[in-house]
C-alpha positions in Angstrom: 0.0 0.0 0.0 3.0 2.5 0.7 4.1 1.8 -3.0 1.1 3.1 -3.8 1.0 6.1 -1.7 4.1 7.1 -2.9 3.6 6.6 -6.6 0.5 9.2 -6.1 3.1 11.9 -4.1 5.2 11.6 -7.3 2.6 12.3 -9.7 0.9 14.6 -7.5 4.8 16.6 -7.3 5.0 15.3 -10.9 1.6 17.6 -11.3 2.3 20.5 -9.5 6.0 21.1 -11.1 3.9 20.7 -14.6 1.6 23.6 -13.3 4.5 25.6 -12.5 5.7 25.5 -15.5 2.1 26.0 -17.3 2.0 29.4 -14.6 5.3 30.5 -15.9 4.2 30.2 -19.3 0.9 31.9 -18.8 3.1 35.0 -17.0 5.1 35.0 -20.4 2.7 35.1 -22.7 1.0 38.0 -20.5 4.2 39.7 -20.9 4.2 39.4 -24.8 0.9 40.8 -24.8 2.3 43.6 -22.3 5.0 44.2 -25.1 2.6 44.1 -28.4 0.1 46.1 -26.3 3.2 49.1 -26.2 4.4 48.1 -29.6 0.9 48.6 -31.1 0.4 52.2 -29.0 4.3 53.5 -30.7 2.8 52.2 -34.1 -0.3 54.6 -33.8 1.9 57.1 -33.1 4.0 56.5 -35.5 0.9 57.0 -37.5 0.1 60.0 -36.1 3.8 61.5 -37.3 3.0 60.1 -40.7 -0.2 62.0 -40.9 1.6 64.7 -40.1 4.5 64.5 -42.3 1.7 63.9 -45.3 -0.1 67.3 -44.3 3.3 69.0 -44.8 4.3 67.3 -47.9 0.9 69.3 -49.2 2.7 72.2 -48.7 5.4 71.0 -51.3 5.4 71.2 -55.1 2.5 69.2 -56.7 5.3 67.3 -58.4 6.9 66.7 -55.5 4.2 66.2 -53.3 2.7 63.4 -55.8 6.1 61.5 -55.8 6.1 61.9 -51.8 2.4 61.3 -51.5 2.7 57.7 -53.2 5.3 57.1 -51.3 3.6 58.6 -47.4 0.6 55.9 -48.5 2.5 53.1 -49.3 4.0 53.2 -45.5 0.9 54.2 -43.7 -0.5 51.0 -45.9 2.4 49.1 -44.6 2.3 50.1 -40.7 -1.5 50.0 -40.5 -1.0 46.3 -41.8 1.6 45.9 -39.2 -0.7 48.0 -36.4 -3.4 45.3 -37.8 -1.1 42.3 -37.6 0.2 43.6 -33.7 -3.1 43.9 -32.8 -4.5 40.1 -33.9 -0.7 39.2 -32.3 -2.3 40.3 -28.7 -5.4 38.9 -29.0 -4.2 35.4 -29.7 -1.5 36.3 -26.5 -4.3 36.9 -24.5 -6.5 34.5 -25.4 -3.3 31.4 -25.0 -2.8 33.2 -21.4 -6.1 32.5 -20.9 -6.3 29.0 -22.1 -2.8 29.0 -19.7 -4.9 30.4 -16.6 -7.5 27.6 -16.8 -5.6 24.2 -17.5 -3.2 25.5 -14.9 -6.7 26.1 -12.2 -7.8 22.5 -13.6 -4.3 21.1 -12.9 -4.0 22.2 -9.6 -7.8 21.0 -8.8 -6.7 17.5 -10.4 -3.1 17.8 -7.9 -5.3 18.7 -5.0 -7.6 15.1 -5.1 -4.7 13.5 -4.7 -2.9 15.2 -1.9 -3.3 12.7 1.4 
């Protein structure tokens, strides 16, 4: 019977260093998301700048400014794909964390029946 007590305490330590690892996880991907939450907030104002810059390229030459112009939308295309691309990045960080959260819960309910 002790055999068998002590198989359960390794699984159940078995268990619980598998949910630490799951926790650690579940804290990385929340930083990730931290970091593409800040990365998609510089893109916007990156944006913002762009806009910016286009306004004054109006002031420029029409030859000039059509030239720039091209140009100014082609990179605003290009970061709002990336601002687009950052943004479905975070949601599928936060929805893994999530995922994290709850097998690591149901883990440690699992580790917890069989705890003497």
């Amino acid at each position: 019977m002790s055999d068998n007590i002590r198989t359960v305490a390794a699984g159940a330590e078995e268990m619980g260093a598998s949910i630490r690892e799951i926790s650690l996880g579940a804290t990385k991907a929340a930083e990730v998301a931290a970091r593409a939450v800040h990365i998609t907030a510089a893109t916007s104002g990156v944006m913002a700048k762009l806009g910016e810059s286009s306004a004054e390229i109006g002031n420029v030459s029409v030859s000039e400014a059509a030239s720039a112009g091209g140009q100014v939308a082609a990179t605003i295309n290009e970061v709002a794909s990336s601002v687009q691309l950052t943004s479905v990045g975070v949601s599928e960080a936060h929805q893994a964390a999530g995922r994290l959260t709850r097998m690591s819960a149901e883990l440690g309910h699992i580790v917890a029946r069989f705890r003497l």
